[in-house]
N, C-alpha and C positions, 0 to 999 in steps of 0.2 A: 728340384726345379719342375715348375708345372707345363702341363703340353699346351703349347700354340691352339688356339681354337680353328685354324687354317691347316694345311697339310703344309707350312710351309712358313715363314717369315724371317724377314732382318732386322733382328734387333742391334736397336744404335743406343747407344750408351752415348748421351750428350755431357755428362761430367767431363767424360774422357774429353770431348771437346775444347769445352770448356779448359780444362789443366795444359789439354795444347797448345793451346793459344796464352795462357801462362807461362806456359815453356816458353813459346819462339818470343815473348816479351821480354824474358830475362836472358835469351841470344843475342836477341837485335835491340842490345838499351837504344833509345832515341830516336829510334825507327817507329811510324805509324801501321800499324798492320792494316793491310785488305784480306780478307778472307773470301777465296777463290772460290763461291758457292753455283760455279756453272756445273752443268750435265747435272742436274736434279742432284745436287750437293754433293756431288762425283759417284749419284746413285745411294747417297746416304738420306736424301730430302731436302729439296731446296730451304726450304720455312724453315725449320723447324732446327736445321743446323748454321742456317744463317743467325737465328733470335741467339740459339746457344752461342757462337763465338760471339758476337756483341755483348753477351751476358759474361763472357771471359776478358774480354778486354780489346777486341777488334773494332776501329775504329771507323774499317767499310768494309763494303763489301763488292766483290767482283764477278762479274757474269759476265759469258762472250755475247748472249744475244738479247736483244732491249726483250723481249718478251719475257725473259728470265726477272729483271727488274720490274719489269711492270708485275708479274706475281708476287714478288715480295712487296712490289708498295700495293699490292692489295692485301695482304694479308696485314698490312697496318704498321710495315719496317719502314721507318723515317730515316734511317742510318744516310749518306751518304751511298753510291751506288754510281760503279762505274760500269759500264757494257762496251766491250772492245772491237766485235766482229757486225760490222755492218753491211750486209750483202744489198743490192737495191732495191728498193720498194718497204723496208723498215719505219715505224710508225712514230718518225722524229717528233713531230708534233709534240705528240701523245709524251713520249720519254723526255721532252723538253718541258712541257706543261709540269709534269710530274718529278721532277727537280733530278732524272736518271743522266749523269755525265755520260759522256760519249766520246770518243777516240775516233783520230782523223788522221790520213796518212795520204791522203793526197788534195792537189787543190780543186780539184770535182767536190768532195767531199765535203770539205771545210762549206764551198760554196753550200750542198743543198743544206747542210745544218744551219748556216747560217738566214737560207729563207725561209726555212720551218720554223726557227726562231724568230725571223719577223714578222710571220704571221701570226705566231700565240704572243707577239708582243713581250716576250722574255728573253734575255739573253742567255743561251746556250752555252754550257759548262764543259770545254773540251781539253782532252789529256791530248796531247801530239806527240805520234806514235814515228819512232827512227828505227830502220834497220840497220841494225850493227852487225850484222852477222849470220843472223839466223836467216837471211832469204828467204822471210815467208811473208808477214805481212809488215808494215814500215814503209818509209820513206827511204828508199836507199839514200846515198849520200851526196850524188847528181842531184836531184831531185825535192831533198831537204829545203832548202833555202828557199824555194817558191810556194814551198809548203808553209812553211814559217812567217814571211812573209805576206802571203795572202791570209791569214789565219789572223795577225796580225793589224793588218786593214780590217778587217770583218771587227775587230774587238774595236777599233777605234769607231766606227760607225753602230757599234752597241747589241750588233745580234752575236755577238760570239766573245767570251771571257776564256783567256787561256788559263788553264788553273794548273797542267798536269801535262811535265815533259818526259815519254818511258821509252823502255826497249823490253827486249824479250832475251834472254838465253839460250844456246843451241846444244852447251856442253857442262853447265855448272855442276850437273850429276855423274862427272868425268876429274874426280880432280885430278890436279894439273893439267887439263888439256891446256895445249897451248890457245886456244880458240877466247879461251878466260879473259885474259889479259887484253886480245885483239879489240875482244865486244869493251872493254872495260874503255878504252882508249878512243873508241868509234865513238862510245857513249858522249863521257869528256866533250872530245871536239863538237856533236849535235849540238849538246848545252851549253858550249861557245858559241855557236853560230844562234841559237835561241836567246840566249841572251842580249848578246849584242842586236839584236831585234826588239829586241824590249821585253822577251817572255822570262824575266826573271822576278824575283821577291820572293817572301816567305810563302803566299797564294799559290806558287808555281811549285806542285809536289813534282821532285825527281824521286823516278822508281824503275829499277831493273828486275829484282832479285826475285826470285821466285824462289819455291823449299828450298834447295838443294842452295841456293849462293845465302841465302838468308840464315841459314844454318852452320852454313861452314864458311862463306867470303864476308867480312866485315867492310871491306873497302866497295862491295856494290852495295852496301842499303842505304844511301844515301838519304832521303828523307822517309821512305815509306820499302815494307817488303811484301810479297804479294801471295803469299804460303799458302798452297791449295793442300797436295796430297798428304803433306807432313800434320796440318792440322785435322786431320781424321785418323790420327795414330799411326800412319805408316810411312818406313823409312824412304828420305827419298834417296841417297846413298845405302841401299842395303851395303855393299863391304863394310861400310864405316860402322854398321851398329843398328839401334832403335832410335839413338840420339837419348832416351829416355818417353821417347812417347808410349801413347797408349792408343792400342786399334780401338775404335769405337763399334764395327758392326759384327756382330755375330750372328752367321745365318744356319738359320737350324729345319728340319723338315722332322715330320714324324712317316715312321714309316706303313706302306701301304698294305703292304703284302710280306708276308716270310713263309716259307715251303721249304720242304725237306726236299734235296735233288738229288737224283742219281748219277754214279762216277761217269763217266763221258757225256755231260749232256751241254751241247752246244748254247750258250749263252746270246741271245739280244741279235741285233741284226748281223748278217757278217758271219759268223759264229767267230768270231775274233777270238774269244775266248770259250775253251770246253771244259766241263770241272777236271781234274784227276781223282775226287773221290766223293763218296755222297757226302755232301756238305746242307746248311743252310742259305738259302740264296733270300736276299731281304729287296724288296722296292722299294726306292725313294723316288717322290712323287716331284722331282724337277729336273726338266732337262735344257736341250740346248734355244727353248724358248725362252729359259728365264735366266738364258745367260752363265749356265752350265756348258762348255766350251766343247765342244763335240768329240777332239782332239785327247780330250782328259782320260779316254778310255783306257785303264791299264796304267794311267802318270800317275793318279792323283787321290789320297786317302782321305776318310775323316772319322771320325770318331761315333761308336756306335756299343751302348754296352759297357764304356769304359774302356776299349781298344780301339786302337786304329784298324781303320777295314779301307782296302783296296777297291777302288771302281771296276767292275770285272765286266767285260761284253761293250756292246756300243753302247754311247751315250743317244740316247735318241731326244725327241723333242717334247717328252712330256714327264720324263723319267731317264732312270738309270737305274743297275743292280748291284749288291755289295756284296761278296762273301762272306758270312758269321761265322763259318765251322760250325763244330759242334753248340754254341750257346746259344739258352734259352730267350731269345731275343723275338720277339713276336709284333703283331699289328701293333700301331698306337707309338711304340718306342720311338724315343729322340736320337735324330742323327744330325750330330754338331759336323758340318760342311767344313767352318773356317770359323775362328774368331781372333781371340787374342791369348791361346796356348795355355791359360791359364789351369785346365782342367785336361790336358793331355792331347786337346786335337791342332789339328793342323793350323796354321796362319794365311792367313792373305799370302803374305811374302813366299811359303812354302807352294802354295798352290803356284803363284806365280812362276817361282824358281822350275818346277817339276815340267809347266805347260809351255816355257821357254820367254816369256812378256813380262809385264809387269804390274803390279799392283792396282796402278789407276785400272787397267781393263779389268782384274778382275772385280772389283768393287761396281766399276761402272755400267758392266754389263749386266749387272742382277732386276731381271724385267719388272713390269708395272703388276703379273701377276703375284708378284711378291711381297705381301703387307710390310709396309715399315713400323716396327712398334719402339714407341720411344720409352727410356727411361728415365 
């Protein structure tokens, strides 16, 4: 394998993408996939793994904030394109001009979409968004109906097309929680009371499921699933398996420094760790800037030489150190952080499992200093 021209990069393998989104098609037969491309494609690149699932078989794509959409519709993505998280001051217009669907959960809301859409003289393309459960963003269930309602009115007067009735999950990566069932039945009743409002027909996508229920609950994908972490190869039920995916990002560093050290000598800040004998001590050139988790000091290995090597000393903010022992392991040499285990080093999942979180943070914290190189 040849070395990075950077002291550093994540390579993403977009096949693997690609075959993911093959997978969750042949889980969810008759389900429309959205492909969850928010947080710069959970840190794998927005563009670039948006184009790849479309090019696998995803039929949209999802972002929490409109300026995620508006990057992809500049980089020339036509797909469909929903954006969920609207704080005030978001540039409806512009996301309405630009054909970007938008999600509403309360009747404030629905309002200002609807006058941004009568100003660009287009009718606004909105998903209405219910809380069933999860108490985070929705229409709780007081509230619903005047939601629906005025959303509603607004389509009858032409600035506002309902197309898209959802909710969110609080425990689908919990199976059997009881909480499953609860959202499942909250949902139900929303798209009764939507319905009976007139937001029904084929136009009107119902979607809950995100990985974890689109994968394992067949009774939520009702028209559409919404599969972020799962389609970048990682599980979103670790007990359950890989499901069969494949990780897509492999991040590799080459190393800075390697020095021969002598038996007690106090490692990195802290002296957290001191050798027990003259060993090799190697530099790798990323730290808790690029999203190297500070925390990792002493949890967390990867591969260097062909062996696993332990993170030894603090992780500091531009670097970290590895014990080599005795092998001949010098400047230049690759050290595999994480990929997909194929070649002996550590996973996502593993680093996850050792730093106590999960997956999405460690993928989505890897900084802007870090080249994405695609395959």
């Amino acid at each position: 394998m040849s070395f990075p021209m950077t002291p550093a990069e994540a390579r993403v393998d977009l096949s693997a993408i690609r075959d993911n989104v093959a997978l969750l098609r042949d889980r969810a037969p008759g389900a429309e996939i959205m492909f969850a491309v928010k947080a710069d494609g959970y840190g794998h690149g927005l563009v670039a793994c948006g184009r790849a699932g479309l090019e696998g078989g995803a039929a949209r794509l999802g972002t929490a904030f409109i300026r995620e959409a508006l990057e992809l519709r500049d980089a020339g993505v036509t797909a469909p394109i929903l954006s969920w998280l609207i704080p005030p001051g978001e540039p409806l217009e512009e996301a309405i001009g630009r054909d970007v669907e938008l999600s509403a959960a309360t009747v404030a809301l629905v309002d200002d979409i609807a006058e941004a859409a009568g100003r660009t003289g287009k009718a606004a393309r909105v998903h209405l968004k219910a809380d069933t459960g999860l108490t985070r963003g929705g229409a709780t269930p007081a509230d619903w109906p005047a939601v629906v309602d005025r959303a509603m009115a607004r389509q009858s007067d032409g600035t506002i097309e309902v197309v898209g009735v959802w909710s969110h999950f609080a425990c689908a990566d919990i199976p059997g929680h009881p909480s499953i069932d609860v959202q499942l039945t909250a949902f139900d009743d929303a798209l009764a009371v939507a319905e009976k409002a007139g937001a029904a027909g084929s136009h009107v996508i119902r979607h809950i499921a995100n990985s974890a229920a689109a994968l394992t609950l067949p009774q939520a994908r009702y028209d559409m699933v919404r599969p972020g972490i799962a389609l970048y190869g990682l599980s979103p039920i670790p007990e359950l398996g890989d499901f069969g995916l494949r990780p897509a990002m492999t991040l590799v560093a080459r190393l800075a420094l390697a020095k021969r050290t002598p038996a007690g000598s106090g490692v990195s800040y802290g002296h957290l760790h001191v050798t027990d004998r003259e060993t090799t001590l190697g530099l790798v050139p990323l730290g808790y800037a690029d999203g190297i988790l500070r925390h990792a000091t002493d949890r967390v290995e990867v591969l260097a030489g062909g062996r696993r090597r332990r993170i030894v000393g603090r992780v500091c903010m531009d670097q970290f150190v590895i014990d080599m022992g005795d092998d001949p392991l010098t400047e230049g040499d690759e050290v595999i952080l994480f990929g997909d285990g194929s070649r002996g080093e550590p996973t996502a999942q593993e680093w996850a499992d050792s730093l106590g979180t999960i997956t999405h943070e460690i993928v989505t914290r890897i900084g802007s200093r870090v080249p994405r190189v695609y395959r």
